[in-house]
N, C-alpha and C positions, 0 to 999 in steps of 0.2 A: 504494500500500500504506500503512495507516493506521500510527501511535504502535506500537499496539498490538502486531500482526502482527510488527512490524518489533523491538518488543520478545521478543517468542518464538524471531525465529531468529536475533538476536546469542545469547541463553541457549545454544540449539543449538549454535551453530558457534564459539563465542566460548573455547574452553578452553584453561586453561593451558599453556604452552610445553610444562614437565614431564609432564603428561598425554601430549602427542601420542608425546615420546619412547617413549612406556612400551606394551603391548601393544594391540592392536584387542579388543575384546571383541564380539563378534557375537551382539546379543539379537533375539531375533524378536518381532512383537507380529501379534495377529487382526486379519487385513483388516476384520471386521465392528466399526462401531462400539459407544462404549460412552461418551455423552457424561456431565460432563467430560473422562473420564479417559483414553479414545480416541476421537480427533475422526473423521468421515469415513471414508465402505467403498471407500475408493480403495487399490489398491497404493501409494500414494506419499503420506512423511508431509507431513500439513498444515502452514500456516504456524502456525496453531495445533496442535500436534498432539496435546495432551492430555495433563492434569494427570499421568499417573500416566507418562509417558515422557518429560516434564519433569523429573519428580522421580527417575527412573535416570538422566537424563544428570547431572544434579546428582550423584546420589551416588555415579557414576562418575567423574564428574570430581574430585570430593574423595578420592578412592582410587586417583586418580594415573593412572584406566586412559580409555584413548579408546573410549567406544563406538562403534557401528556400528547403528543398529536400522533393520530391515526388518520390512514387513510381508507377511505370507503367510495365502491362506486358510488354515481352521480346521484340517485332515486335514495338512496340507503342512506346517502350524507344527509340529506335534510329531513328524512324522514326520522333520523338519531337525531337533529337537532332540534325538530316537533316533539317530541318524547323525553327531551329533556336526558337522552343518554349520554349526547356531548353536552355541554354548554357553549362551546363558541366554533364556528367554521372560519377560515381565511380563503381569503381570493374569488368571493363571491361579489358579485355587481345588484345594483339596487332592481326588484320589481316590486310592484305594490303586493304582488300573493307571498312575495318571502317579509315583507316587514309586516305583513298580519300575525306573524309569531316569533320575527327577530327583531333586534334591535340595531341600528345603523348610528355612527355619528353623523349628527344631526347638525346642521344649521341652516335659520330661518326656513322651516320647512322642508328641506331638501339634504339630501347625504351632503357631506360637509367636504371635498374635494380637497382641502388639506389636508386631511387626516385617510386618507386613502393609500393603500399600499404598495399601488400602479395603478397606471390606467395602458391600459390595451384598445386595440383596435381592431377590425376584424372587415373580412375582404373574402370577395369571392375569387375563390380558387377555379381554373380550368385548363382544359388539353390547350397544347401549345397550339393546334391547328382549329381552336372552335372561332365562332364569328359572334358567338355574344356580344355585346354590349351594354357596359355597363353603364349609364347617364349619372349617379348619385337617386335616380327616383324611380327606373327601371330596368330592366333584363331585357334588350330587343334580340331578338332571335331566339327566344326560350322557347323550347319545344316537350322537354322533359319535363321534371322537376328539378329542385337543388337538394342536396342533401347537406343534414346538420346533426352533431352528436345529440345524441340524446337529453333530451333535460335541458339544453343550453340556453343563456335569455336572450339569444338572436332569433330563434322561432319566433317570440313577440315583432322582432323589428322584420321579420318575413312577413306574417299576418298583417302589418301595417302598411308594407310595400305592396301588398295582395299578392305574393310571387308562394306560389306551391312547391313546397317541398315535402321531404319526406325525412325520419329519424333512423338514424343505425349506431351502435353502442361504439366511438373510439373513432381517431384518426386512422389509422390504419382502415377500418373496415371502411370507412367513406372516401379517401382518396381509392381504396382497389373499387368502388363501386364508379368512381368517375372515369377511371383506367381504363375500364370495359365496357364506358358509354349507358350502363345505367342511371346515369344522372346527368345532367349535363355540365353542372357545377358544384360546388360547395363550397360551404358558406362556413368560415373558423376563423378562429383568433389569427391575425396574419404571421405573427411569432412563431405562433404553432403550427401554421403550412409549410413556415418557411424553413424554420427547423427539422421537420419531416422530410421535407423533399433534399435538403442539402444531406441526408444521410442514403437516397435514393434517387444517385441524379439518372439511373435509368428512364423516371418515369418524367415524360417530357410537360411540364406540367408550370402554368403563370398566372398570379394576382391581378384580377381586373382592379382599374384604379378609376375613381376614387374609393376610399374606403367606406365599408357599408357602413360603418358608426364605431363611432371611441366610447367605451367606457370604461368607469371607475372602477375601481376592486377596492374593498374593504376589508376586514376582518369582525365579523361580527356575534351580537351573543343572542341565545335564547331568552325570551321576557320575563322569565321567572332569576334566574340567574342574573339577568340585571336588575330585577326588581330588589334583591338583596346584595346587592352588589356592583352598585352605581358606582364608586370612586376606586372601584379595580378597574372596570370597563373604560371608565376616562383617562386614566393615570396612563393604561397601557396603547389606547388610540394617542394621546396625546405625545406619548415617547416616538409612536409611530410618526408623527407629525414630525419634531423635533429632528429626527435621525436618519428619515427616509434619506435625502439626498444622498449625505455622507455614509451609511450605509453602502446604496448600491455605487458609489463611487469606487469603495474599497473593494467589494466580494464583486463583483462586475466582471474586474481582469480574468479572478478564478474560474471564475463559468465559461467566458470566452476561449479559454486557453484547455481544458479540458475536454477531453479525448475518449 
């Protein structure tokens, strides 16, 4: 095991005395990756496991609390977090059906853009020889559907484009479903096309531009869990506020450079 590696899980496991004293906090994160920020579509995190579950155990740990993070497919994550078996998820973007049981930071009404973890942005993917067109308000040449993982909250921003598509579990299964023309496109994080295809330059494959919409990522909690636990939830968004930049300044190179 490289410098490197072995630099990621002292960060991990390395927390202070007074932390461990102090409660377990149980965060779930999506099996499906999202690189930097979630490494790998394994149940079990990596030894790099990613910029943005880096940056909770940090500002867990600076909030005195031990976390605990798991990863669970997509339907499973928030259905542990309705249930109250996790209390908080990271790298989730705001819809009105997930703040009917979670908690966001908040300002003037709206998720609080500072205190967000990344914001991503997400583009439709296709064959290097299709003739789509993307305008920013439509697909000209759509014949198929588009395809999108499962669960994801770009099926909202489809439904509002009115452009039909259809769901399959995972990047992989929806870039081979466009490879073989059962879809015409797909519609994902542009990181995460982008990343995929740079490990498969077999498959001839380009981001229509402009992109279908940017959103924010959060790290957020259960209602119950904030309800008794309002100045952990701010303490540790607010760190995240503070430290974001300089954060992925620092662990940035490591992901880049990693093989």
């Amino acid at each position: 095991m490289n410098n490197v590696k072995l630099l990621s899980i002292s960060l991990l496991v390395s927390l202070p005395v007074a932390a461990a004293q102090e409660m377990t906090l149980r965060i779930g994160v999506n099996q499906q990756s999202s690189p930097p920020y979630i490494m790998g579509d394994s149940l079990q995190l990596q030894s790099l496991p990613g910029i943005a579950i880096e940056q909770v155990y940090a500002a867990a740990t600076h909030c005195s609390v031990l976390p605990k993070i798991e990863r669970y497919p997509p339907l499973r994550l928030l259905n542990s977090l309705k249930s109250n078996l996790i209390q908080g998820v990271l790298m989730l973007s705001y819809t009105e059906e997930r703040a009917a049981f979670a908690v966001y930071p908040m300002r003037d009404e709206l998720p609080d853009h500072s205190q967000r973890l990344t914001t991503l942005s997400y583009a439709f993917f296709v064959n290097q020889a299709s003739k789509l067109v993307w305008d920013g308000k439509g697909l000209t040449g759509l014949q198929g559907k588009v395809g999108v993982n499962t669960g994801w909250s770009v099926i909202k921003d489809l439904d509002r484009l009115n452009i039909p598509y259809e769901e399959a579990p995972g990047v992989e299964n929806n870039f081979a479903k466009l490879n073989v023309g059962r879809i015409d496109a797909y519609a994902t994080q542009k990181s995460v096309g982008e990343a995929f295809l740079e490990q498969r330059k077999n498959l001839k494959m380009r981001a229509l531009e402009p992109e279908i919409v940017k959103k924010d990522y959060f790290l957020i909690f259960n209602k119950s869990f904030y309800a008794e636990h309002p100045k952990l939830a701010m303490c540790m968004w607010k760190n995240i506020a503070d430290e974001r930049n300089r954060f992925l300044k620092k662990r940035l190179p490591i992901y880049l450079h990693e093989k």
